[in-house]
C-alpha positions as a printed NumPy array, in Angstrom:
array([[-13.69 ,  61.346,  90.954],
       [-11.845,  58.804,  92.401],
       [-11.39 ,  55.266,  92.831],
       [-12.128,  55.481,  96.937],
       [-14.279,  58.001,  97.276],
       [-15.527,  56.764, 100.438],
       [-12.251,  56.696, 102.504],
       [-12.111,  60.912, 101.673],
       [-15.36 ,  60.75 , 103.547],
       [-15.083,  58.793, 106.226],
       [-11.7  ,  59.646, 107.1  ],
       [-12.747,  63.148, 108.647],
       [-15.416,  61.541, 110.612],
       [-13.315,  58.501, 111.762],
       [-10.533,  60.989, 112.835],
       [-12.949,  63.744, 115.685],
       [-16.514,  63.08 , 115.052],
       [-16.764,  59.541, 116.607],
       [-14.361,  60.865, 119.997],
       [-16.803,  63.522, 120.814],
       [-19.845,  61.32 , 119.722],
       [-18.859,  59.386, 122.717],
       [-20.27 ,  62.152, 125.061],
       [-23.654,  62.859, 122.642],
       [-26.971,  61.056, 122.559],
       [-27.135,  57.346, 121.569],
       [-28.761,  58.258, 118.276],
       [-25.268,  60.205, 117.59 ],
       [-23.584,  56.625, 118.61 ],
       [-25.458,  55.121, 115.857],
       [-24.568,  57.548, 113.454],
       [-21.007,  57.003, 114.442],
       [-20.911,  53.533, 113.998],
       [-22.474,  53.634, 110.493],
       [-19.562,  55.839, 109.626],
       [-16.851,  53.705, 110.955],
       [-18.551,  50.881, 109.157],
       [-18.09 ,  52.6  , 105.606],
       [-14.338,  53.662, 106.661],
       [-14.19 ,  49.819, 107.499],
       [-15.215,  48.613, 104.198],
       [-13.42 ,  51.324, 102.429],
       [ -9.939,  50.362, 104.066],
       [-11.127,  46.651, 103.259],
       [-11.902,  46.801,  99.39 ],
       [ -8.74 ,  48.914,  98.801],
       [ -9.281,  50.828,  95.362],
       [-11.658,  48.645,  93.918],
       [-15.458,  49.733,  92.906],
       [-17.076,  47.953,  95.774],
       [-14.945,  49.91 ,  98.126],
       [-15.808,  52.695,  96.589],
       [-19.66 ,  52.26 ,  96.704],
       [-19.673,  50.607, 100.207],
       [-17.538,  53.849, 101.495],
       [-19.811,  55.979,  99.152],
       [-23.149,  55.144, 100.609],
       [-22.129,  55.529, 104.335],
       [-20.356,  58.546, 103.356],
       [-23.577,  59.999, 101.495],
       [-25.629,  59.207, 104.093],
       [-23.954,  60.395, 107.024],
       [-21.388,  62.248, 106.802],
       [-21.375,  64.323, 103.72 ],
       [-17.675,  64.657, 101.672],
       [-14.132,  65.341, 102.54 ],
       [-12.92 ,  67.826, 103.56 ],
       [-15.246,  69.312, 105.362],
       [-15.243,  72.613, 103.62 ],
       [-12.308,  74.087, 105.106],
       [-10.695,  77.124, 103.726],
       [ -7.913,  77.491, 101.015],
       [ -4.496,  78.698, 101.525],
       [ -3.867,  80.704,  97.966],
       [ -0.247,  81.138, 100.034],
       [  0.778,  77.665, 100.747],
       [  4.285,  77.722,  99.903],
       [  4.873,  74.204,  98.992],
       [  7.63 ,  73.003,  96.376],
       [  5.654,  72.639,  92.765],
       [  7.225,  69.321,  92.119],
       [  6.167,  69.688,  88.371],
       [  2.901,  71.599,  89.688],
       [  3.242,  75.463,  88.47 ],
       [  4.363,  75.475,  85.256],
       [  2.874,  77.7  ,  82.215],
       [  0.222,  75.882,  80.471],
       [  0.187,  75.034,  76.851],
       [ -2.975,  75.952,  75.771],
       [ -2.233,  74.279,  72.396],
       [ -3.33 ,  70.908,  74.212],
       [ -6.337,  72.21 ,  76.068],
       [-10.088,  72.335,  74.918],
       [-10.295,  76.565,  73.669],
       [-13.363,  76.486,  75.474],
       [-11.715,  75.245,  78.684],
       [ -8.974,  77.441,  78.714],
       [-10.339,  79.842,  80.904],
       [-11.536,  77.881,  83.425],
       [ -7.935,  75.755,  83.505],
       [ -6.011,  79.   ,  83.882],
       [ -8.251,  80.492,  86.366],
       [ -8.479,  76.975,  88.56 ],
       [ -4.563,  76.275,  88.303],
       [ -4.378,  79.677,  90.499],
       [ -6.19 ,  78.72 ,  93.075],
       [ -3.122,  77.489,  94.903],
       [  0.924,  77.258,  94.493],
       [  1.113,  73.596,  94.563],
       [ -1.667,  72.724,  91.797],
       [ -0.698,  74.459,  88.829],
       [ -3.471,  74.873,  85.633],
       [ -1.194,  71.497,  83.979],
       [ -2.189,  69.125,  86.638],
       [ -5.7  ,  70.888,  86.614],
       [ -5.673,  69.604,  82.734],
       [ -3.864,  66.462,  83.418],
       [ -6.177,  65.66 ,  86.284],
       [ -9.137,  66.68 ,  83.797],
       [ -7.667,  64.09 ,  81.201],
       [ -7.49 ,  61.153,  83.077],
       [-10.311,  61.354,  84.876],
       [-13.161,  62.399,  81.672],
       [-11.109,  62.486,  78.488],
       [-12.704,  66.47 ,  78.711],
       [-16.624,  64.927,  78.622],
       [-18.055,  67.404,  80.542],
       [-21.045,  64.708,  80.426],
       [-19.168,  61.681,  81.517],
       [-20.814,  59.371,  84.168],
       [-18.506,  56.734,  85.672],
       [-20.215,  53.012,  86.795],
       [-19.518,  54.348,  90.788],
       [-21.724,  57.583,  89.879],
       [-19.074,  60.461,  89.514],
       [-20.508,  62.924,  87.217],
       [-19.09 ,  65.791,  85.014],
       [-15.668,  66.928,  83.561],
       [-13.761,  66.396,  86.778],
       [-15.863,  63.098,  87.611],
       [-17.326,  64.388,  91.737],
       [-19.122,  61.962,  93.112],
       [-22.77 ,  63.418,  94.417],
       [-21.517,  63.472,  98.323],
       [-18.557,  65.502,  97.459],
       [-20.162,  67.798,  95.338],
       [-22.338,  69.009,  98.146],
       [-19.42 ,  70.347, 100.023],
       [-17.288,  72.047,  97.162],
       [-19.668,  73.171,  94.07 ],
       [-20.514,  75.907,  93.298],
       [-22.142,  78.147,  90.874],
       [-19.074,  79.471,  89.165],
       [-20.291,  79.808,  85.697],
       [-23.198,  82.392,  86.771],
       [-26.008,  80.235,  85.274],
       [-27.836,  79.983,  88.083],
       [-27.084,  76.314,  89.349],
       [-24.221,  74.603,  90.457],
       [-23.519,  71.504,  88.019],
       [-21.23 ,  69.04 ,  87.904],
       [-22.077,  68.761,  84.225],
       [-21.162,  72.601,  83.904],
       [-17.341,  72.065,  82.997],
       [-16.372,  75.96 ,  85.03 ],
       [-18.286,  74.347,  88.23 ],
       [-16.412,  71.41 ,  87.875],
       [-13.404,  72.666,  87.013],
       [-13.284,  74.948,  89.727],
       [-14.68 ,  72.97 ,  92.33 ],
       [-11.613,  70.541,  92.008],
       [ -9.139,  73.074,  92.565],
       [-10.939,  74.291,  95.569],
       [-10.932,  70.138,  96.566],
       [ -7.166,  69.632,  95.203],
       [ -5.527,  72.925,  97.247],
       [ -7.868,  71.721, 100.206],
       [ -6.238,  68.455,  99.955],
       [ -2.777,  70.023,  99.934],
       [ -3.456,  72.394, 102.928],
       [ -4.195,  69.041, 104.865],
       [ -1.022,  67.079, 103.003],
       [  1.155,  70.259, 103.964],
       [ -0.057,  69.48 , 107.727],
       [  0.79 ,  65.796, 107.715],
       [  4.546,  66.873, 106.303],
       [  4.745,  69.7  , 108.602],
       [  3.729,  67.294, 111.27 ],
       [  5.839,  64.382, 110.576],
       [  2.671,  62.215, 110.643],
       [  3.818,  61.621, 106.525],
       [  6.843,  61.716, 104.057],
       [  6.881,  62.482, 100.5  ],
       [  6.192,  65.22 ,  97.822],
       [  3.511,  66.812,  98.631],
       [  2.233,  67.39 ,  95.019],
       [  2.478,  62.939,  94.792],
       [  0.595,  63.192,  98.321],
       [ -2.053,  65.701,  96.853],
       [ -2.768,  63.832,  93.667],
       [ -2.996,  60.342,  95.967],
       [ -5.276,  61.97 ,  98.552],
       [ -7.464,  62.923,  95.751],
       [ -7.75 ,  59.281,  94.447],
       [ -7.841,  57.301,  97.834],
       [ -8.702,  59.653, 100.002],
       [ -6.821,  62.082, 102.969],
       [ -7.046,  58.998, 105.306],
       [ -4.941,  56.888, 103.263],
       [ -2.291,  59.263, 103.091],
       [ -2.206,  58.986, 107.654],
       [ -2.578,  55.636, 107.262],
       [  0.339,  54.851, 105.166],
       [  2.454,  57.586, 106.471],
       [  2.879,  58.474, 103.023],
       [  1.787,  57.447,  99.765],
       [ -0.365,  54.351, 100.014],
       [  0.523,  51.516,  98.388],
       [ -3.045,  50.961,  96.53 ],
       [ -1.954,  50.294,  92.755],
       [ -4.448,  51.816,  91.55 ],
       [ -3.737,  55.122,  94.037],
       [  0.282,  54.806,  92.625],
       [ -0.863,  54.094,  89.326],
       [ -2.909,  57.449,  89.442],
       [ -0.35 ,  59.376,  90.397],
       [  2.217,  58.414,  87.727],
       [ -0.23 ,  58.789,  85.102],
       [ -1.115,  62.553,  85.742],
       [  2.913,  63.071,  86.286],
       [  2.976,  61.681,  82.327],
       [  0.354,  64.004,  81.187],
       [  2.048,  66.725,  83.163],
       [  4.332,  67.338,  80.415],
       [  1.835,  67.366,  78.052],
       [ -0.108,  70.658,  79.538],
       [  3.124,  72.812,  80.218],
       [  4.051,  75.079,  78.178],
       [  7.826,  75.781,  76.789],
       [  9.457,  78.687,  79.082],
       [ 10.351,  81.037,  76.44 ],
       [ 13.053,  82.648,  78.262],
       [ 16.529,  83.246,  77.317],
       [ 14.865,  85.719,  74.53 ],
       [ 16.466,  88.884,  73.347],
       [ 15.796,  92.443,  73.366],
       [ 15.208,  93.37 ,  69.867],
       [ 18.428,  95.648,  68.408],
       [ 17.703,  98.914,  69.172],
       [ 15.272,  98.561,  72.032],
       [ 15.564,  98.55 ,  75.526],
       [ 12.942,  96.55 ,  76.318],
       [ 11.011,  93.382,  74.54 ],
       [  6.82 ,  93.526,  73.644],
       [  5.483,  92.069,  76.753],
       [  3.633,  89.454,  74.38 ],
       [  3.816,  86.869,  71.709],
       [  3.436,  88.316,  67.846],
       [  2.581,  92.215,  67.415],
       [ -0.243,  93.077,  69.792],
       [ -2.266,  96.186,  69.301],
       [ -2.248,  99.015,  71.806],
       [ -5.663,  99.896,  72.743],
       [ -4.651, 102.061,  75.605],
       [ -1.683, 104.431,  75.383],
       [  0.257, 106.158,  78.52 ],
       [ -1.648, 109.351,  79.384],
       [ -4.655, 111.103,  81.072],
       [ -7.698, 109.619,  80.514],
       [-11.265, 108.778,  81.601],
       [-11.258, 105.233,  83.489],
       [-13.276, 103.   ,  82.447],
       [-14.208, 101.73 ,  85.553],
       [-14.128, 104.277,  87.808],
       [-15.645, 107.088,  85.467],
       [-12.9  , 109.904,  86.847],
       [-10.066, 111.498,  84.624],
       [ -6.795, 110.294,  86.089],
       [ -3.364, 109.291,  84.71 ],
       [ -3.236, 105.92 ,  82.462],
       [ -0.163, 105.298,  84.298],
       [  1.073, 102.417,  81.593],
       [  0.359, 101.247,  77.946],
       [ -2.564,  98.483,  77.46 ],
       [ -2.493,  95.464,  75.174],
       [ -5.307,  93.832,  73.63 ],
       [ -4.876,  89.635,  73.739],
       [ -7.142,  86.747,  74.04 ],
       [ -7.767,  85.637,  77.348],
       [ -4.957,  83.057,  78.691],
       [ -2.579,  84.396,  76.394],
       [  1.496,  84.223,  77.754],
       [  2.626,  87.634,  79.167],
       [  6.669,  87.735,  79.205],
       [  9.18 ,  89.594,  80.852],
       [ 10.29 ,  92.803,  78.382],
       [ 13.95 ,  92.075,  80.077],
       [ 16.127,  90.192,  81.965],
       [ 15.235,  91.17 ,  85.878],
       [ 14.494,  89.926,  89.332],
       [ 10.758,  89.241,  90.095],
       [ 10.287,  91.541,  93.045],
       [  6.234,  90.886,  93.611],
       [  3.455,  88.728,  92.238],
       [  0.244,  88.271,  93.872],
       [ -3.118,  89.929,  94.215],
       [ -3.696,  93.87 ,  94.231],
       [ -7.339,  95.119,  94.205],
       [ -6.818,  97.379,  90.965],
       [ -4.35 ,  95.32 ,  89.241],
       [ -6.052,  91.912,  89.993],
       [ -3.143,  89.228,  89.589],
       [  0.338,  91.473,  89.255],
       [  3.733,  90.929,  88.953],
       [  6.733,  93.333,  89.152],
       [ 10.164,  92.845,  88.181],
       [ 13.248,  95.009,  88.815],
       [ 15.639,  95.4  ,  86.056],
       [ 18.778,  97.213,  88.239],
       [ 19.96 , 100.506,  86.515],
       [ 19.609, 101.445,  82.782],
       [ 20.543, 104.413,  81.53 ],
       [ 20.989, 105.488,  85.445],
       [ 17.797, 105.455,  86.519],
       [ 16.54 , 102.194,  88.804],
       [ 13.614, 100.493,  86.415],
       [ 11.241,  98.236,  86.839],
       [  8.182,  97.178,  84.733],
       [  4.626,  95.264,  86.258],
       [  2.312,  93.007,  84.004],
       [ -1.214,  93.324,  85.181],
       [ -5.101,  92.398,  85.723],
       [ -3.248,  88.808,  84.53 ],
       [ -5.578,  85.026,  84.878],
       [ -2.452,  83.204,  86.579],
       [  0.941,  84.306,  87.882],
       [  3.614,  81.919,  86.762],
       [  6.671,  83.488,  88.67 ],
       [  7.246,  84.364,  92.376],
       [  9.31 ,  87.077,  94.403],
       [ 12.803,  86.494,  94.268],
       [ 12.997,  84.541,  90.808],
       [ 15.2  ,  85.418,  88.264],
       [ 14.064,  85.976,  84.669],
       [ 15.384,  86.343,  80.891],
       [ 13.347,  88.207,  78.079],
       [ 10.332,  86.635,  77.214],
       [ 10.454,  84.28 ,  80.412],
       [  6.169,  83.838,  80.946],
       [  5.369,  85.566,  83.895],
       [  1.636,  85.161,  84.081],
       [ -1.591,  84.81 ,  81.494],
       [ -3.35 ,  87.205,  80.47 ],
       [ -6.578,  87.811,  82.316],
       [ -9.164,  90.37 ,  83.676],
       [ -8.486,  90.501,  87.522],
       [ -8.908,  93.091,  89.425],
       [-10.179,  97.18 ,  87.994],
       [-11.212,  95.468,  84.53 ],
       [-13.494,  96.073,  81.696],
       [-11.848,  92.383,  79.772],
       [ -9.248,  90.833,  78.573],
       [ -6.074,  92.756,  78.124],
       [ -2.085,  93.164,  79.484],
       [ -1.618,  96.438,  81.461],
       [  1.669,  97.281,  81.121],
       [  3.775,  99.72 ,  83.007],
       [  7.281, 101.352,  83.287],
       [  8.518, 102.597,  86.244],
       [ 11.737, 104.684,  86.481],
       [ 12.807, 105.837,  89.82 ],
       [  9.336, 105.037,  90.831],
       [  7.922, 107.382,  88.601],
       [  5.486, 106.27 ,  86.287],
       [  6.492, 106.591,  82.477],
       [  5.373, 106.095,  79.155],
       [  6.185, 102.655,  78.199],
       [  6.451, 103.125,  74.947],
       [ 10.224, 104.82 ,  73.859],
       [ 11.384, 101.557,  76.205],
       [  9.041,  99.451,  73.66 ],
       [  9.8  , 100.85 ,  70.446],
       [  5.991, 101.218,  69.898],
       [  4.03 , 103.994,  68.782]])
C-alpha cells in the first residue's frame, strides 16, 4: 500500500499506548519498546523498502495497523481540493465501476477519482498484484493493515485483498479514516495544508509523518506520491455537463444521458419491496449502474444525503414556474456529486445512478414536486 507502512502503525502506538504502558506489567514494557523500535527504524529509513519492512514487522507483530479501526465521518465537511468530482467511467475497468462509485462515497473529501487514481498508481488495476514489501491486491494493503479494515464486501464469504470490492472498499474506509485524523491535526493547529494533499501523504508515509512534519513531510517519495495521484486526478473526472438546455418545448430536461426507457410510470401501484398498493409518487428510469443522473433544470440543490427509502437523494428547488414553487429529487443514486446550497444548470451531474435505499436494482427514481404535492413527472418531461 504504501512506501512506509510501518510508520501508519507505529505511530498510534508511539502516540498513547507506550504513556499508559508505563503503569502496566513489565511484559507490556517490552511490548512497548519493540514498538518504539519499529517507529525508530521507520522514521530512520525514510520511504525506502527497508523502512518499510523494519516498521512492517514490529508493526505486524505488535501492534496491528493504523488506525486503529476508528469510525468514519460520511459528514466531514472538508474542502474537495480536486477530491469530489463525477467520475469518468470511460477510464475505469467496467467491472470496477461499481465498486469505485460506491467507495468514492464513503466520505466528502475522497471522491470515486482519487479512489481510481489511488487504484492506478498503486496496481495498474491487478487485482493480483504483489509488491517486493508484501502488499497484496488491487489497492496493494499490506497483511497488518488488512486485519484492521477488510472486510467481506463482495458477499463471497471471505475477506480478500485479492477480491478487488474488498479492496476497493477497504481503502476508502482507510483513506476517510485518514482524513478524519488529518481534519483533527488542521482543526488543531498541530498541521497546515490541504487536507486532501495531507490524506493522500498519510496514506503513503503514514499519520505520524504528517505530526511530525507539521504538514506534508518532506519524504520524496511521500511528495512524489501525492503529485502523481493529483495527475491522474484529471484523468478519472468526468466533464460537468452543465450549462445544458431545456429542450424547446419542455419545461424540464430527461434526468439522463441518451433516451432512457421508463419502466415505472407516476401512479398507484404494488411496491415492489414492500408488497402494499400505494402511490408511485414519481416516474422510474431504467440505466446501468454508475450511470450520470443530471439536473432536468437550472435550480438550487436544497438536500443530498441518505434517506432510508430513497437510499442516496438529492433535491433541487427550481423557484416558481408556471406559479407553483417546484422542485424535482433524483433517487436510490450510487454517489451524490452535489451538496445543499449549490447551484446547478441543466444537465449539471448530480449523482450516479445506483440502488440505495427501498430497491429492487439499478434505476433513477425520479420525482416532481409542485407545491409539495407529488405529480406526474411526465407533462414536465415531455415523455409518455
Amino acid at each position: 500500500m504504501s512506501a512506509d507502512e510501518g510508520k501508519a502503525n507505529m505511530a498510534l502506538w508511539a502516540g498513547g499506548g507506550c504513556a499508559l504502558a508505563i503503569f502496566l506489567a513489565p511484559l507490556a514494557l517490552i511490548l512497548c519498546a519493540l514498538v518504539a523500535a519499529g517507529a525508530v527504524f521507520g522514521s530512520i529509513f525514510g520511504g525506502g523498502i527497508l523502512g518499510s519492512v523494519l516498521g512492517g514487522i514490529f508493526g505486524g507483530l505488535f501492534g496491528g495497523s493504523g488506525g486503529g479501526g476508528g469510525g468514519v465521518n460520511k459528514s466531514a465537511n472538508f474542502s474537495l481540493n480536486g477530491g469530489g468530482a463525477p467520475l469518468n467511467t470511460t477510464e475505469v475497468p467496467t467491472q470496477h465501476v461499481p465498486w469505485v462509485l460506491k467507495a468514492g462515497s464513503t466520505c466528502a473529501l475522497v471522491g470515486p477519482a482519487v479512489i481510481a487514481a489511488q487504484i492506478e498508481q498503486e496496481s495498474g488495476w491487478n487485482p493480483k498484484a504483489v509488491s517486493p514489501v508484501g502488499a497484496q491486491g488491487i489497492s496493494q494493503f499490506m497483511p497488518g493493515t488488512w486485519q484492521t479494515w477488510g472486510r467481506d464486501d463482495d458477499g463471497n464469504g471471505r475477506a480478500s485483498p485479492f477480491d478487488p470490492g474488498d479492496a476497493i472498499m477497504a481503502q476508502a474506509r482507510y483513506d476517510c479514516a485518514l482524513a478524519d485524523q488529518v481534519g483533527g491535526y488542521l482543526a488543531s493547529g498541530k498541521a497546515t495544508g490541504r487536507p486532501l494533499d495531507l490524506t493522500l501523504a498519510a496514506y503513503n508515509a503514514g499519520p505520524g509523518a504528517i505530526l511530525e512534519a507539521g504538514g506534508m513531510p518532506s519524504y520524496p517519495e511521500t511528495t512524489g506520491y501525492v503529485a502523481r495521484i493529483h495527475s491522474l486526478i484529471a484523468k478519472y473526472e468526468a466533464v460537468d455537463q452543465g450549462h445544458g438546455e431545456v429542450p424547446k418545448g419542455k419545461k424540464m430536461a430527461i434526468p439522463l444521458p441518451g433516451h432512457p426507457q421508463v419502466t415505472s410510470p407516476f401512479g398507484n401501484r404494488v411496491h415492489p419491496v414492500t408488497g402494499k398498493l400505494k402511490l408511485h409518487t414519481g416516474t422510474d428510469f431504467g440505466a446501468v449502474e454508475g450511470s450520470s443522473v443530471l439536473a432536468a433544470r437550472e435550480g438550487t440543490v436544497v438536500s443530498a444525503g441518505w434517506n432510508d427509502a430513497y437510499g442516496n437523494r438529492v433535491v433541487i428547488d427550481h423557484g416558481t414556474i408556471d406559479g407553483r414553487h417546484i422542485e424535482t429529487t433524483y433517487n436510490h443514486m450510487s454517489a451524490l456529486k452535489v451538496r445543499q446550497g449549490e447551484r446547478v444548470s441543466a444537465g449539471t451531474v448530480v449523482g450516479a445512478v445506483g440502488t440505495t435505499g427501498l430497491s429492487t436494482g439499478p434505476h433513477l427514481h425520479f420525482e416532481v414536486r409542485a407545491d409539495g404535492q407529488y405529480v406526474d413527472p411526465a407533462p414536465w418531461l415531455g415523455v409518455e
